[in-house]
Structure formats: C-alpha cells, structure tokens
C-alpha positions as a printed Julia matrix, in Angstrom:
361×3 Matrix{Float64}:
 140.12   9.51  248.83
 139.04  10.65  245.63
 136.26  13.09  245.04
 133.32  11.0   244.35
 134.31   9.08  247.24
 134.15  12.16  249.35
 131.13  13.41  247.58
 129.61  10.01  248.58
 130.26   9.93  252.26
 129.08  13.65  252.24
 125.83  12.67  251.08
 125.41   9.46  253.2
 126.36  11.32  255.85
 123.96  14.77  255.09
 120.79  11.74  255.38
 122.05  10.6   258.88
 122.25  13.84  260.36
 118.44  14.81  258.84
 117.55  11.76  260.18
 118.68  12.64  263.3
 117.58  16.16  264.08
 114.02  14.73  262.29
 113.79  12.29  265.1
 115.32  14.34  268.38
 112.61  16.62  267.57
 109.67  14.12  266.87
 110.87  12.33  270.16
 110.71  15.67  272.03
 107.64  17.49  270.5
 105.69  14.01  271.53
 107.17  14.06  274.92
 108.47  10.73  274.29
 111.87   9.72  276.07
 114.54   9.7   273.47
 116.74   6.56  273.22
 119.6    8.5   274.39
 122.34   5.49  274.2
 121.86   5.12  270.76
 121.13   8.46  269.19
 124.55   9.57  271.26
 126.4    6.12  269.98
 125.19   7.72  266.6
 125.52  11.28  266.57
 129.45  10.78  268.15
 129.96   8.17  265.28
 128.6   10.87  262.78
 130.68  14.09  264.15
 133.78  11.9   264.57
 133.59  11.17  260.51
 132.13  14.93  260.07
 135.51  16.06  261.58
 137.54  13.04  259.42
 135.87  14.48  256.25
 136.77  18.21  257.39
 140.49  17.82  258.47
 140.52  16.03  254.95
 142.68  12.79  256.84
 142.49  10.45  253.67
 144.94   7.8   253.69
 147.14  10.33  251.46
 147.36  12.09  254.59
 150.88  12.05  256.18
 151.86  14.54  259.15
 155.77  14.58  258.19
 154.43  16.15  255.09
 152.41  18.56  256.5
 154.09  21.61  255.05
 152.83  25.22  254.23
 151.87  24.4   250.45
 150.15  21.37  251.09
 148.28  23.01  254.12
 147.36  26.39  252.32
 144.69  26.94  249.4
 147.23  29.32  247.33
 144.36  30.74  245.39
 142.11  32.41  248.49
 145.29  32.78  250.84
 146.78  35.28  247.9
 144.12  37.5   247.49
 143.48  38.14  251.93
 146.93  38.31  252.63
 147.92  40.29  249.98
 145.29  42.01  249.16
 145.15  43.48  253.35
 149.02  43.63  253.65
 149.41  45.93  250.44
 145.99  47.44  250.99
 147.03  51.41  251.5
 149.43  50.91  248.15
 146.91  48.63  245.95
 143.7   49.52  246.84
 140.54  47.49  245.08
 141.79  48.24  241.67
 145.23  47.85  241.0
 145.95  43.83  243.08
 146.18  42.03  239.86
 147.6   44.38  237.69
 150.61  45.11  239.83
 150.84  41.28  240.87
 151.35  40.57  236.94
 153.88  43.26  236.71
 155.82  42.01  239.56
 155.51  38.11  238.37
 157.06  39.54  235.05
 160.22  40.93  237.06
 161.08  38.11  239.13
 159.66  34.4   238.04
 157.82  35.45  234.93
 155.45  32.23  235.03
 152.4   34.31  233.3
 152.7   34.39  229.24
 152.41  37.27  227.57
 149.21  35.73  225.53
 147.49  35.4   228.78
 145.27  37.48  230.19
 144.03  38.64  233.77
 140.96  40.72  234.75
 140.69  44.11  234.89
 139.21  45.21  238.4
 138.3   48.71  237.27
 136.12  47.16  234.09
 136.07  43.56  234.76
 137.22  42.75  231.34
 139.79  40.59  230.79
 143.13  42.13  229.38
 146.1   40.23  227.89
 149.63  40.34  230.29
 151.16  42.22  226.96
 149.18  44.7   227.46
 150.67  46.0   230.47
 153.72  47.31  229.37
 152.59  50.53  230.46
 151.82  49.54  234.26
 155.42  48.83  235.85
 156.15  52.57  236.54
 152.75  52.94  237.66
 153.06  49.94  240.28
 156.17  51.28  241.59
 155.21  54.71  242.04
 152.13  53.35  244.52
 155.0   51.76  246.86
 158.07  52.78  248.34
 161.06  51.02  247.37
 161.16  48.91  250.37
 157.82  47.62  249.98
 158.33  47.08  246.22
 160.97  44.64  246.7
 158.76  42.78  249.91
 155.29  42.92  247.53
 157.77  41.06  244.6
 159.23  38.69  247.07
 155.33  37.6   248.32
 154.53  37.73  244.42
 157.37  34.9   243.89
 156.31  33.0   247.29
 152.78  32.46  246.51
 152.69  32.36  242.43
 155.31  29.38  243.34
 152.63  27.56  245.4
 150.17  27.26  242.17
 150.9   26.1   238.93
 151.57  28.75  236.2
 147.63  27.98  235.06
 146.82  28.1   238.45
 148.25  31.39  239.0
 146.72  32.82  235.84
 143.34  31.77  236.94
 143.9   33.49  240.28
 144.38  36.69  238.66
 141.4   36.32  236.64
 139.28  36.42  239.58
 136.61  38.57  240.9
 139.33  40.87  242.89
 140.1   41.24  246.61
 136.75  42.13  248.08
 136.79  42.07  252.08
 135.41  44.66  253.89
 137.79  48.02  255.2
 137.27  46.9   258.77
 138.38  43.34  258.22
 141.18  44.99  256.18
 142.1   47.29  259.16
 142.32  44.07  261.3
 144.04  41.89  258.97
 146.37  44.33  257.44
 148.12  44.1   261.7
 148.85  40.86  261.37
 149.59  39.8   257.56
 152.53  42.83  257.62
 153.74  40.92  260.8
 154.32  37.53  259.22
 156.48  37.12  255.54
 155.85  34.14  253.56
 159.36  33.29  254.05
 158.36  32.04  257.33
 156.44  28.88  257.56
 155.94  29.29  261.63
 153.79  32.61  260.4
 152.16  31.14  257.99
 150.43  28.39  259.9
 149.6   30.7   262.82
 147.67  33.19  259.76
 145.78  29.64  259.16
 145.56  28.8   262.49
 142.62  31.75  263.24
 140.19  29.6   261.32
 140.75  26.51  263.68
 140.11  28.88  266.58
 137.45  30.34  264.81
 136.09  26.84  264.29
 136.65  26.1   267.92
 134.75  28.95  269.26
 131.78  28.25  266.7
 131.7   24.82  268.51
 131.98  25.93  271.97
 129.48  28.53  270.97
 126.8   26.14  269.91
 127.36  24.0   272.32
 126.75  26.98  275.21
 123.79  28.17  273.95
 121.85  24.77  272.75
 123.72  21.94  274.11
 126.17  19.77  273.05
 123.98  17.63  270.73
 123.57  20.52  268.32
 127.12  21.63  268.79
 128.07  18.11  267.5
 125.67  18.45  264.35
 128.13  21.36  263.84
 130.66  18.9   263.4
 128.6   16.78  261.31
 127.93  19.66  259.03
 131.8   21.16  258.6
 132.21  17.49  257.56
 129.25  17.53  254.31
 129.91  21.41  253.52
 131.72  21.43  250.22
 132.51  25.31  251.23
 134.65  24.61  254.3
 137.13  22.75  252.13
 140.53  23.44  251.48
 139.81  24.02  248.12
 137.38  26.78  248.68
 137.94  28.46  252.12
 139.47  26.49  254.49
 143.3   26.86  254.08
 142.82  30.96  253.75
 143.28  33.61  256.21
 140.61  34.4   258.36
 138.04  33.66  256.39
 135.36  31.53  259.16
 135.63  35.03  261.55
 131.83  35.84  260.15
 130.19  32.51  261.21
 131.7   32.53  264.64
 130.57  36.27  265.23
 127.21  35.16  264.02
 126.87  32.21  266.36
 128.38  34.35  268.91
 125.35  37.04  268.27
 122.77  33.83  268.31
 124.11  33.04  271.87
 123.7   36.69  273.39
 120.09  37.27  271.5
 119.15  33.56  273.01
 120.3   34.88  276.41
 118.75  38.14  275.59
 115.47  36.58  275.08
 115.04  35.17  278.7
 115.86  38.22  280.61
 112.55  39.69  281.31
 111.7   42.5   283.43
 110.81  41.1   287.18
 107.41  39.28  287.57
 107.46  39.45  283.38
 106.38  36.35  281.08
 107.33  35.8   277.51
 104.52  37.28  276.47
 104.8   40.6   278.81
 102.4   39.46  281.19
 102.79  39.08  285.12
 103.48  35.35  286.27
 102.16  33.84  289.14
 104.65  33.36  292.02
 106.77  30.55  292.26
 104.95  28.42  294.68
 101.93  28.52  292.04
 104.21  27.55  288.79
 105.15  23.99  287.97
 109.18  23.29  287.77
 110.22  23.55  283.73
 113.34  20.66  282.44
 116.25  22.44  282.22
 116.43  21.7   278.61
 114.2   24.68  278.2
 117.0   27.19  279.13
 118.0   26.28  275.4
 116.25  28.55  272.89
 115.84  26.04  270.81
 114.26  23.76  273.57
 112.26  26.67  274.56
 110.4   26.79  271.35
 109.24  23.35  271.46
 108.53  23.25  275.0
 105.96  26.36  274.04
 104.67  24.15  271.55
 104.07  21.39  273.66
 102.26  23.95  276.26
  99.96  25.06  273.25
  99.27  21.98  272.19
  98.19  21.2   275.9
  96.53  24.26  276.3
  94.0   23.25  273.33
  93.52  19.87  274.8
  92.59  21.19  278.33
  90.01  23.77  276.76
  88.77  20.56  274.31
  87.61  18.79  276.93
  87.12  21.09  280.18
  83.45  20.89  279.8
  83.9   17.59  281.05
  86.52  17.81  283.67
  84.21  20.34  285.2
  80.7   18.94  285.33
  81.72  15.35  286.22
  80.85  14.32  289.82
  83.59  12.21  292.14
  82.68   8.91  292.31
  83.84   8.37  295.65
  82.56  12.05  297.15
  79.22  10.5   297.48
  77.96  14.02  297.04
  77.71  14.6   293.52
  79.36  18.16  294.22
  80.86  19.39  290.66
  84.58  19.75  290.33
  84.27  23.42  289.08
  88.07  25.37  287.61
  88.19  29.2   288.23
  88.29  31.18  285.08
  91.54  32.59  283.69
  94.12  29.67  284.73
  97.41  29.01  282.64
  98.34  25.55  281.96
 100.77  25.13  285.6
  98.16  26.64  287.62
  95.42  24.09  285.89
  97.51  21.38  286.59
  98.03  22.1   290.49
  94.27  22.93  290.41
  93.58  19.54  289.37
  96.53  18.17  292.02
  94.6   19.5   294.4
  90.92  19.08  293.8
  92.19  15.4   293.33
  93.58  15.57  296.66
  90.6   16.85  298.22
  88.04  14.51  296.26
  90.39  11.39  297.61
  90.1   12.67  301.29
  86.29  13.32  300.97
C-alpha cells in the first residue's frame, strides 16, 4: 500500500473508533442496553484492520522475505543497540564521531564533504574534519572491542543507504536513560549483528511489550478497551516501522505505564474495612443494593458514580413529593415519610419496602 493509502485507512479508521467509544459511553451513561452484537461485530472488524495496518501486511508483504533488513528500522535500531552496547567506551558524546571514523576504515560510504552532528555542540561538522579523531576513538576501546564496534559499524551502515546513513549521524544523539542503558547494554553485548536469530529476538521485546500492553488493558478495563488498543497501534503513525517499531526496546515505557494504570486502578478499590470511596462508613451488606460487575473497571466505576449523582439529584428534585403523597389504596391517607440521611441503595430499598407495606395495607 502506498502512503496515502495508509494515511487514508488511518483516518477512516481514527472516526470509527471515536465513534465507538462516543457511543459505548452515551449507551452506558443513559443506562441504555448497548447493542452488543453489533458494536462487537464492529469493534473486532476495526482491531482486526488496526492490527493489519500495524504489522504493516500490504500485499508487498511476503513471509519468505522476511529478513533482518526488511524487518528492522536501521536508523533507531543503530543508535539503542549501539549506543547501550558501546555505552562505557562512547558515552553521550563521542557515538557519531567514532561511528564516522570507523565507517572511514572499513566501508567508507560517508564523503568527506558530508557532515554529521556534533553531540558536544550540536553543530554540524564536515567528515574531513575528523582527521584528528581516529586515535582518539581507539584509545576509548580496547582492541578487541575496536574491531567488534567496526564490524557493527559495517553491519548496520550496510542496512541504510549511504544518505541514509549520513542522516543517521546527523541526529539528535543516543539519548536513553542510564537505567535503560544498564538493562540494555546485558543483552545487545549478547547478540552480534552477524546473527540474524539475535537480531529478531532484540525486536522481538517490543511484540511482548505490545502483548503485555494488551493483556494489561484488557485486565484492568475489559476487553473492549483492550481492543481499542488494537485499533489505535493500527492509526498511530509513531508505532511504525519507520519511526519506532522495528528498534530495540523502545514500547518498554507504555507497557510499564499501563502496567502502573492497572495497580493504581486496583489500588483505588482497596479501602480500609467498612470504608467508602469517599472515607465514609457503608452500611452493611444486607442494606446495599448489588453493583454490575462492570463497575470493578475503573473506568466503569467513574460512570457508574455519575449515574449515582445524577440519581441522587433526581431523588432530592422530587422527594417533596414522594414523601407527602398518600397511598391510594391505604385508605388512610397516612404519608409515606423517608428518614433523613439515606444514600441512594438505602432510598431505593426504603421505597421497596414502604411499597411493600402500602400493597399489603
């Protein structure tokens, strides 16, 4: 497919899944029975084409020729894999200067004319100008991993055009955190380029990550939202392979943030005993109303107290009436009166039972 094309079903498929959330929650803050068959027939349609716009499976696609290149985005996978494997030698500063100097050793695919930026003064500086920086590079390594940074140098500058390659180095640097670099740096010195098995398991964290951001989702709100997920992978221009996707580890964020969304949601609903939302002491459970087990979803939850405000204001609208009217068939005229204080269950068993009482009279 070609990118309008893409761009296109993006954007048809961006309205569908507004539409979609737009009407689940119109359906659910009006208490309104949602036609389930065909918002599911829909929203399955719409994740299935999320994920076909995500895997980017065009009709170019072709699994015998699934191979590391085609699979990898060159341009992000060079600066996280090299910049944590060489990390203790190169440092923030020195990734592109030393990554010219070893492309001029082995395949030489920069010109001289060109230039790359400087990390220490973001300027740009021509590849001539470095004439000066070889002893410098190799005094940061030892000999051994010299010759295994030049070999990765003529790997990965092979994977991108020589343009390409030059507009990699004139990046904004290698800027991932020391943590993630303490992490990453154990597994990108396990795995050479040389070795396309290692390769695809470095891009293979992503898919897990993706995985677990589903599974995530889906735990902690249900597995409607977990396919909107899917929907949305499919419209983000971000999670393509020309931006992210294709990289090493670069999707670990998101899932630790929907991970942290799951334990604050669970978080949220573990309240000291006898404890309400709002701190105060609930009745017993004989005296409360059962609750849908949608609202064990946080997101549920905060309609479903919507829906009990919204209640709430009605009951109070009109309880001047509901208490002074008479029962038509009490023959007494005695007045239906509501003690003071009552939360919105314990008014409606009140009025279960008063109507209970009325009907017997």
């Amino acid at each position: 497919m070609s990118a309008d094309t893409v761009t296109f079903y993006r954007v048809l498929l961006s309205l569908i899944g507004i539409g979609l959330s737009f009407g689940y929650y119109l359906y659910y803050l009006r208490d309104r029975a949602t036609p389930k068959r065909i918002y599911t027939a829909v929203l399955i349609l719409c994740a299935v084409f999320g994920l076909y716009l995500y895997l980017e499976l065009g009709p170019q696609f072709q699994l015998q020729r699934t191979t590391v290149k085609r699979m990898t985005n060159p341009h992000d996978f060079y600066h996280y894999y090299i910049g944590s494997k060489y990390f203790r030698e190169l440092g923030y500063f020195d990734l592109y200067e030393c990554s010219a100097v070893a492309d001029q050793q082995r395949r030489k695919a920069l010109r001289p004319d060109w230039k790359i930026r400087d990390l220490r003064t973001y300027r740009y500086r021509t590849i001539s100008s470095l004439a000066d920086r070889p002893r410098y590079c190799q005094e940061l390594f030892s000999a051994e991993r010299w010759r295994s940074f030049g070999r990765d140098i003529e790997v990965l500058s092979g994977w991108l055009s020589p343009k390409g390659w030059n507009t990699a180095l004139k990046d904004k640097g290698y800027n991932a955190t020391p943590v993630w670099t303490m992490v990453a740096a154990r597994f990108s010195n396990l795995v050479p380029l040389e070795s396309a098995a290692g390769v695809f398991w470095l891009l293979s964290f992503d898919w897990v990550f993706s995985l677990a951001i589903f599974v995530g989702v889906g735990l902690a709100y249900g597995w409607r939202p977990a396919l909107l997920v899917a929907v949305f992978f499919g419209l983000n221009s971000l999670s393509a392979t020309g931006f992210v996707k294709g990289s090493f580890s670069r999707l670990d964020w998101l899932a630790c943030l929907v991970l942290a969304g799951q334990l604050a949601g669970q978080c949220s609903h573990e309240k000291p005993d006898g404890q309400g939302p709002d701190g105060h002491q609930e009745a017993p459970h004989h005296h409360r109303t059962a609750q849908p087990a949608a609202v064990a979803h946080p997101g549920h939850q905060r309609l479903e107290e919507i829906r009990q405000q919204q209640g709430d204001q009605q009951w109070h609208g009109h309880r001047a009436h509901r208490v002074a009217e008479p029962h038509e068939s009490g023959g007494g005229g005695e007045e239906q009166r509501v003690p003071n204080g009552l939360e919105l269950p314990e008014m409606q068993m009140f009025q279960r039972v008063t109507a209970v009482a009325g009907h017997r009279r």
